[in-house]
N, C-alpha and C positions, 0 to 999 in steps of 0.2 A: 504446422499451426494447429493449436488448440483451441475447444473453447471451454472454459466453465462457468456455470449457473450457479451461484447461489442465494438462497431466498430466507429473510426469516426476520420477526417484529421483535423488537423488543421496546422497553418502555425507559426514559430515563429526565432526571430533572435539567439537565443540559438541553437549552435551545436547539431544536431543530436545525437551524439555519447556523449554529458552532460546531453542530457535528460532523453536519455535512461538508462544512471545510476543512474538520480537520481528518475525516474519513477520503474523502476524495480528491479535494483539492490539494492537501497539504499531505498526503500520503506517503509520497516519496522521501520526504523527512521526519513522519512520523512512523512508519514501521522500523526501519533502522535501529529509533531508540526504544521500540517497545518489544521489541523482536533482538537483540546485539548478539544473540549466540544464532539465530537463525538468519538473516539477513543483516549484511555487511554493509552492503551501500547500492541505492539505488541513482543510477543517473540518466539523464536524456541525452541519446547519440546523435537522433535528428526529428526535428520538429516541436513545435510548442506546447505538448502537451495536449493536443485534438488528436482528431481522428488521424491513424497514419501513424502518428508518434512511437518511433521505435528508441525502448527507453534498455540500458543494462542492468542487471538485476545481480549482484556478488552475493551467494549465499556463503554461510557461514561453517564451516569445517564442521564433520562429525554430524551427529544428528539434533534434534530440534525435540526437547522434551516439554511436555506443557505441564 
């Protein structure tokens, strides 16, 4: 088990409270399509989505160029 930090501001005309859903809440269907060469499919194995939540993560072949 891992853990990572990341930390950083930035500024943007999108509502706080639509980013945050679509950054946290709605993430596991939002990386997918923003990511399709690096991450295949995220899903939930067991639990709702809180704490605990152990979710699978299908990366995607080869490597991940940005």
């Amino acid at each position: 088990m891992g853990v990572y930090t990341h930390e950083s501001q930035e500024t943007s005309v999108i509502p706080p409270a639509r980013l945050f859903k679509a950054f946290v809440l709605d993430s596991d269907n939002l990386i997918p399509k923003v990511l399709p060469h690096g991450v295949k499919s995220i899903e939930i194995i067991e639990g709702n989505g809180g704490p605990g939540t152990i979710k699978k993560i299908t990366f995607g072949e080869g490597q991940l160029q940005y």
